[in-house]
LORO-172467 format. One record per residue: residue in three letters; x negated, z, y of N, C-alpha, C, CB in turn; residue number from 1. Coordinates in Angstrom, 2 decimals. Glycine has a CB too. Example, Ala and Ser with C-alpha at 12.3 -4.5 7.8 and 13.67 -1.06 7.14 Angstrom:
+------+---------+---------+---------+---------+---------+---------+---------+---------+---------+---------+---------+---------+------+
! titi !     n_X !     n_Z !     n_Y !    ca_X !    ca_Z !    ca_Y !     c_X !     c_Z !     c_Y !    cb_X !    cb_Z !    cb_Y ! sedo !
+------+---------+---------+---------+---------+---------+---------+---------+---------+---------+---------+---------+---------+------+
!  ala !  -13.19 !    7.80 !   -5.69 !  -12.30 !    7.80 !   -4.50 !  -13.20 !    7.80 !   -3.30 !  -11.31 !    9.05 !   -4.47 !    1 !
!  ser !  -12.85 !    7.08 !   -2.25 !  -13.67 !    7.14 !   -1.06 !  -12.90 !    7.87 !    0.03 !  -14.08 !    5.72 !   -0.60 !    2 !
+------+---------+---------+---------+---------+---------+---------+---------+---------+---------+---------+---------+---------+------+
//
This chain:
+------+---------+---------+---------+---------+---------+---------+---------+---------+---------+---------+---------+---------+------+
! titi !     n_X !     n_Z !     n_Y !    ca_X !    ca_Z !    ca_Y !     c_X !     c_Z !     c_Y !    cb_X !    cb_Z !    cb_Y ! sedo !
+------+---------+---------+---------+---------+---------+---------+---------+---------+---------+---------+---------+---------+------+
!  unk ! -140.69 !    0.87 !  -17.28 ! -139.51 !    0.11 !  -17.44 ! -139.41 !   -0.35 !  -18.90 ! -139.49 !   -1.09 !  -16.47 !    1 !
!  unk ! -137.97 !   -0.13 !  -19.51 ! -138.32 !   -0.34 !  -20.68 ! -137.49 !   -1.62 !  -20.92 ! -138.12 !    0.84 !  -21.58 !    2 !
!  unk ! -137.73 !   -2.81 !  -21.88 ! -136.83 !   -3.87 !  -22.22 ! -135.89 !   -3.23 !  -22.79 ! -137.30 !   -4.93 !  -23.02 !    3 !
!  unk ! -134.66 !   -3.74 !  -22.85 ! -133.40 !   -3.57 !  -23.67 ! -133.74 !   -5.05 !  -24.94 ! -131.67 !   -3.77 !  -22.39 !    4 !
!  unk ! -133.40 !   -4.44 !  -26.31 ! -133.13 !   -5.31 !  -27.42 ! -132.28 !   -6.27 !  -27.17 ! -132.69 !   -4.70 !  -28.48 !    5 !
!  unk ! -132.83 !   -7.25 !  -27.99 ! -131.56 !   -8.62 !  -27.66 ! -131.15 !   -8.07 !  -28.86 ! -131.90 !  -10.66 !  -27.56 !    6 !
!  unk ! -129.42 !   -8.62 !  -29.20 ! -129.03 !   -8.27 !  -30.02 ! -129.20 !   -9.64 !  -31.08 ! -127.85 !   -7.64 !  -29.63 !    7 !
!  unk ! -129.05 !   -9.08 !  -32.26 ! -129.40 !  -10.15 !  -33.65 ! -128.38 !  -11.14 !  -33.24 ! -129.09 !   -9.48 !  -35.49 !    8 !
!  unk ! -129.24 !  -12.25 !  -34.22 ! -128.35 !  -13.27 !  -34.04 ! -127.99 !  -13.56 !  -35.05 ! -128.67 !  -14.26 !  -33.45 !    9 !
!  unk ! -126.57 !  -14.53 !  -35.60 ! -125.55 !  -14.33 !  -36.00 ! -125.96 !  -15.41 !  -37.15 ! -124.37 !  -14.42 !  -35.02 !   10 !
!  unk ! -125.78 !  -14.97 !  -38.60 ! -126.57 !  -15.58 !  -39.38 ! -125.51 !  -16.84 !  -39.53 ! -127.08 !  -14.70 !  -40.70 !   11 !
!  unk ! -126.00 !  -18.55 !  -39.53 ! -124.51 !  -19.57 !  -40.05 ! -124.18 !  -19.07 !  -40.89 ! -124.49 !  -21.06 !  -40.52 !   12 !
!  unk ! -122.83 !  -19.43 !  -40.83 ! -121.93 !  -19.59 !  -41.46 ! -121.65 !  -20.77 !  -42.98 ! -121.28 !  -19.75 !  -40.41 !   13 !
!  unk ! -121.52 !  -19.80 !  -43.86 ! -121.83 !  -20.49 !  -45.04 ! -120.87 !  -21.59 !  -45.04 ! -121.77 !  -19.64 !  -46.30 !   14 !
!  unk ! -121.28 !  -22.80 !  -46.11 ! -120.01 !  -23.76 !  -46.02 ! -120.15 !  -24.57 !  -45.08 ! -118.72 !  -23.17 !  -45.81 !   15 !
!  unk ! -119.45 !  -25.87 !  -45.28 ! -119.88 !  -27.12 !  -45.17 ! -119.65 !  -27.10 !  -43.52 ! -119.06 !  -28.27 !  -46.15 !   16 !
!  unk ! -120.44 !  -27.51 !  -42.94 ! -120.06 !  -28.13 !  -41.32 ! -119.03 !  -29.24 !  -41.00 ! -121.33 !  -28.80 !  -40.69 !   17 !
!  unk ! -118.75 !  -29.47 !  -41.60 ! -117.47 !  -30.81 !  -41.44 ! -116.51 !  -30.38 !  -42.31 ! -117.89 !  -32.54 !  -41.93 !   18 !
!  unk ! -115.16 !  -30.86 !  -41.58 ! -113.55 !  -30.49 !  -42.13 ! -113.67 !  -32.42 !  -42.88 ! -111.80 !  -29.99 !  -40.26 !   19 !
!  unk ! -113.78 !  -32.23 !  -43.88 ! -113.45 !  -33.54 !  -44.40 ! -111.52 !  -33.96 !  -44.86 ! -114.53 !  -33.56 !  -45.83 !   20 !
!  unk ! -110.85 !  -33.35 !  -44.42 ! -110.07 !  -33.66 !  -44.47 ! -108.80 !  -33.61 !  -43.63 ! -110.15 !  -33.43 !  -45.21 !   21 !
!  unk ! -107.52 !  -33.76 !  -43.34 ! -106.54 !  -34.01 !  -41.86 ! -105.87 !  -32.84 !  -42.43 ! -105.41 !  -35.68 !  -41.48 !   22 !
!  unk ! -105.49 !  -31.58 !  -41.72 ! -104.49 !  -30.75 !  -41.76 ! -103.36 !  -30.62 !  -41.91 ! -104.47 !  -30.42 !  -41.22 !   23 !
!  unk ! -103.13 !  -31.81 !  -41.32 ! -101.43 !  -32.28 !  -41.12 ! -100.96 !  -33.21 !  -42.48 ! -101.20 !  -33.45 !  -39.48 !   24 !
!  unk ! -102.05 !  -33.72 !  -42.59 ! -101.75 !  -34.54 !  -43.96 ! -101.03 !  -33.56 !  -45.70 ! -103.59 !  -35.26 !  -44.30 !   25 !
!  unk ! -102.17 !  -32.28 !  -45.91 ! -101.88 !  -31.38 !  -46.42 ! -100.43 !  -30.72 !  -46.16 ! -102.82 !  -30.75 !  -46.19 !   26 !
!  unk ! -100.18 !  -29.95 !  -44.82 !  -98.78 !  -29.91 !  -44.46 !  -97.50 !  -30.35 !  -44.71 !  -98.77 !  -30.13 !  -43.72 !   27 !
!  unk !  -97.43 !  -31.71 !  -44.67 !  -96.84 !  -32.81 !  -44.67 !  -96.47 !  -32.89 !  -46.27 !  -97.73 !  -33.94 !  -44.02 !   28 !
!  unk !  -97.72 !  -32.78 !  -47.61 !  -97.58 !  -32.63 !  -48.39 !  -96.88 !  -31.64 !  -49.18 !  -98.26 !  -32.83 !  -48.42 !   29 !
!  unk !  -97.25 !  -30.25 !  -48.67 !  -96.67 !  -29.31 !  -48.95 !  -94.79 !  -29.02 !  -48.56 !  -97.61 !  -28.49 !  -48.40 !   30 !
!  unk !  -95.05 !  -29.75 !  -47.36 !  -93.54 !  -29.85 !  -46.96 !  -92.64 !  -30.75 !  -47.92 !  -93.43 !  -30.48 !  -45.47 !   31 !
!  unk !  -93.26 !  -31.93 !  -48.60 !  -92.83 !  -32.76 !  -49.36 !  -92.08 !  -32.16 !  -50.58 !  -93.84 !  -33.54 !  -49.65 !   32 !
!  unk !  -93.42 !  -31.15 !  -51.07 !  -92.73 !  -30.60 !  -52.13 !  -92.35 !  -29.03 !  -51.96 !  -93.57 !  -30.84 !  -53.35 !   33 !
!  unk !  -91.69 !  -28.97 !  -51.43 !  -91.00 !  -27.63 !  -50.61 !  -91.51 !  -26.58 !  -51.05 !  -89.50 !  -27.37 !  -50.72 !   34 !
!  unk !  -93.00 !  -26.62 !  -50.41 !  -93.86 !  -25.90 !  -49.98 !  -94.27 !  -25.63 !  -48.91 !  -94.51 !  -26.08 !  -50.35 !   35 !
!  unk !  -95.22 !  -23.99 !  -49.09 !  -96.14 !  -23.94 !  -47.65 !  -97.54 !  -24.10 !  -48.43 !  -96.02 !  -22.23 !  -46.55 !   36 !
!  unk !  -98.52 !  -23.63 !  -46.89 !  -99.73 !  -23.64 !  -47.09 ! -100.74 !  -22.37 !  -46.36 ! -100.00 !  -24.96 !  -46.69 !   37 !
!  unk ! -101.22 !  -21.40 !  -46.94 ! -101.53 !  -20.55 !  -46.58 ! -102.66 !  -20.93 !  -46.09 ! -101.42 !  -19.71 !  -47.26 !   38 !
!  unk ! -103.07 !  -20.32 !  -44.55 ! -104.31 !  -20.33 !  -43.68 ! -105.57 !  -20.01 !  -44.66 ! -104.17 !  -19.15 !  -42.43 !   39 !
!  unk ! -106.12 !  -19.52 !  -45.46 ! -106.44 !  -19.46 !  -46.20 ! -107.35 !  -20.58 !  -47.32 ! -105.61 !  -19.00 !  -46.24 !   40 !
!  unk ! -105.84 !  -21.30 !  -47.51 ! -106.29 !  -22.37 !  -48.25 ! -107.21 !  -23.40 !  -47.47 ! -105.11 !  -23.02 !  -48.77 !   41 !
!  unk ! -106.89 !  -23.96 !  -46.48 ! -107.58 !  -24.69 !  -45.80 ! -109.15 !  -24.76 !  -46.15 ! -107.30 !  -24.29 !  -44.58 !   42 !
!  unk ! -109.83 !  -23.53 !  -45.83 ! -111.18 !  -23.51 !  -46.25 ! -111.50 !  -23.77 !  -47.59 ! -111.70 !  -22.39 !  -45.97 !   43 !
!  unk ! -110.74 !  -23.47 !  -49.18 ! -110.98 !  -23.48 !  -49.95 ! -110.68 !  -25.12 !  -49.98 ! -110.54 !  -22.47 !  -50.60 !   44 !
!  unk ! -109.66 !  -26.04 !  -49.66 ! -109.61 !  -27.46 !  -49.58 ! -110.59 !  -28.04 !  -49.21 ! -108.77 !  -27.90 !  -48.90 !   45 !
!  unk ! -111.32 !  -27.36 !  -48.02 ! -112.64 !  -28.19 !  -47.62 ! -114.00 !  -27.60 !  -48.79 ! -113.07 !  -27.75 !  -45.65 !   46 !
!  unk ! -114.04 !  -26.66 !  -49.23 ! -115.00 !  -26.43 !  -49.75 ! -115.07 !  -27.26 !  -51.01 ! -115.08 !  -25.17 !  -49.84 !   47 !
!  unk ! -113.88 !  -26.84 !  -51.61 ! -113.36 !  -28.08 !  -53.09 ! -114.58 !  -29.83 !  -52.51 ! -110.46 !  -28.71 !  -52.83 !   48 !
!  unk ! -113.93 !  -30.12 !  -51.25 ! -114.08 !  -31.48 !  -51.28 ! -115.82 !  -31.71 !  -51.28 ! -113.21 !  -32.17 !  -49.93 !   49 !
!  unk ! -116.12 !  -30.42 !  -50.17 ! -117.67 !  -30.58 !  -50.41 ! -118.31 !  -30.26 !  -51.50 ! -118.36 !  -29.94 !  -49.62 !   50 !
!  unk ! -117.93 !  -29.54 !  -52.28 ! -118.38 !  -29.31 !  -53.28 ! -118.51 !  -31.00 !  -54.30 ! -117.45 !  -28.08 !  -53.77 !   51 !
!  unk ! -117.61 !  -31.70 !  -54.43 ! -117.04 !  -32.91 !  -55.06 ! -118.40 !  -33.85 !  -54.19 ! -115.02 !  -33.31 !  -54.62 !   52 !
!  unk ! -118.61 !  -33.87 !  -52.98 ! -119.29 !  -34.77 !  -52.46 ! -120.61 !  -34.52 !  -52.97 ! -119.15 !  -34.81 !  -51.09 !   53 !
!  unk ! -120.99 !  -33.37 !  -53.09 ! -122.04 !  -33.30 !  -53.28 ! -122.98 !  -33.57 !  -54.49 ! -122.05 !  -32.48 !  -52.93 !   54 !
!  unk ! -122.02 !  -32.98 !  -55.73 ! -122.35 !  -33.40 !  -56.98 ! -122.44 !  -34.99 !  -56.88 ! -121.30 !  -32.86 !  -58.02 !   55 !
!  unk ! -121.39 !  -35.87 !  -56.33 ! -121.61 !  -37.35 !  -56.50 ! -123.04 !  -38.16 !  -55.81 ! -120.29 !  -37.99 !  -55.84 !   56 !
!  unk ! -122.89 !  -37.32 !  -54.70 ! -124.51 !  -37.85 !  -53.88 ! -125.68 !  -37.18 !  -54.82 ! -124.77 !  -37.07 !  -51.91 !   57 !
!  unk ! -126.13 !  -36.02 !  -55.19 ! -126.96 !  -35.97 !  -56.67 ! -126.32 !  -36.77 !  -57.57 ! -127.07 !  -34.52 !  -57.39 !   58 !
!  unk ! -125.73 !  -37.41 !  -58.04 ! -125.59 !  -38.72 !  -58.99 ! -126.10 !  -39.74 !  -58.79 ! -124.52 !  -39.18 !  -59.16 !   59 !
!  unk ! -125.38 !  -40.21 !  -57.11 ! -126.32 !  -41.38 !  -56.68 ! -127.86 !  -41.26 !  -56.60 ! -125.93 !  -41.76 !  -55.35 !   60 !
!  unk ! -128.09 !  -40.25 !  -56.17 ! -129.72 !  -39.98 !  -56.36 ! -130.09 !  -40.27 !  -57.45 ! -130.25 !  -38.66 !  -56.20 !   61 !
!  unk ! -129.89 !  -39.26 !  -58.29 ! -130.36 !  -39.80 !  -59.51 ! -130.50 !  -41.02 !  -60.21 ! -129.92 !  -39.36 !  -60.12 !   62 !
!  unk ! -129.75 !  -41.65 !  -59.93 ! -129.28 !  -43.07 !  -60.32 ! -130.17 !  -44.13 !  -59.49 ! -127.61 !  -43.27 !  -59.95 !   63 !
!  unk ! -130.80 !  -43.58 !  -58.29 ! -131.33 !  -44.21 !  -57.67 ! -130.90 !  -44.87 !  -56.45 ! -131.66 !  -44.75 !  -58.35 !   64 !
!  unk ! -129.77 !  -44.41 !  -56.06 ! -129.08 !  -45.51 !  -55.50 ! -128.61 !  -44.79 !  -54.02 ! -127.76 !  -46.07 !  -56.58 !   65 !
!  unk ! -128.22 !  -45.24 !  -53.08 ! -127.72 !  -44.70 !  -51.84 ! -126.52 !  -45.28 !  -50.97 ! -128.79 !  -44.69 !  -51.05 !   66 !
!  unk ! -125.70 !  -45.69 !  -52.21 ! -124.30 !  -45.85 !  -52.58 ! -123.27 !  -45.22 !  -52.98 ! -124.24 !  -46.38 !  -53.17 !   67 !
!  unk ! -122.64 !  -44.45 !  -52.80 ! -121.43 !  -43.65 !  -53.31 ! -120.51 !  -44.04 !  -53.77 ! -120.91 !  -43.03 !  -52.65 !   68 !
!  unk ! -120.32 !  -44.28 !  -55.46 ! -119.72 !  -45.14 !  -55.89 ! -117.96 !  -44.44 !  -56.62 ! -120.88 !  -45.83 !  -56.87 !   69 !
!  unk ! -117.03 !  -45.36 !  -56.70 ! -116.03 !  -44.47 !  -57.61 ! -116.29 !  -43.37 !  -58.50 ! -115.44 !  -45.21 !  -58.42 !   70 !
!  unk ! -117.12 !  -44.07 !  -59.66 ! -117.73 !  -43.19 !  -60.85 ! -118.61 !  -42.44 !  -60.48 ! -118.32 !  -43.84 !  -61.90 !   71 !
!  unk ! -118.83 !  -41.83 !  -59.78 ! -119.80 !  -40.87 !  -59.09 ! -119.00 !  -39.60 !  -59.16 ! -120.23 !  -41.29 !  -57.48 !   72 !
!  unk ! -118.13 !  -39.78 !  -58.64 ! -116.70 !  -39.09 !  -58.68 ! -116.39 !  -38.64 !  -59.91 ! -115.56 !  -39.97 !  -58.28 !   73 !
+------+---------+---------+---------+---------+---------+---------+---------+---------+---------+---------+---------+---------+------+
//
């Protein structure tokens, strides 16, 4: 009897685990200024923001601190 292979498993998914930001809010914006918003963008909005968070939390580190401050930003 022979086993059958499990099949591989599915490497994560790069990029941040949390949507840090409201969808509709963006929308809303774009509608403001008579615009759209391509499906697309979405991910690059969240990545932007994680990207931004992250450099500031290595600041606070560095700094010593475990505060996330304006100027971090």
């Amino acid at each position: 009897m022979s086993k059958k292979a499990k099949p591989a498993k599915k490497a994560p998914a790069k990029g941040p685990k949390h949507t840090y930001f409201v969808k509709k809010a963006v929308q809303e914006f774009a509608k403001d200024n008579d615009m759209m918003v391509g499906s697309d963008a979405y991910e690059a909005f969240n990545l932007a923001i994680h990207n931004m968070l992250t450099e500031a939390a290595n600041r606070t580190k560095e700094n010593k601190r475990k505060t996330l401050k304006a100027y971090d930003f």
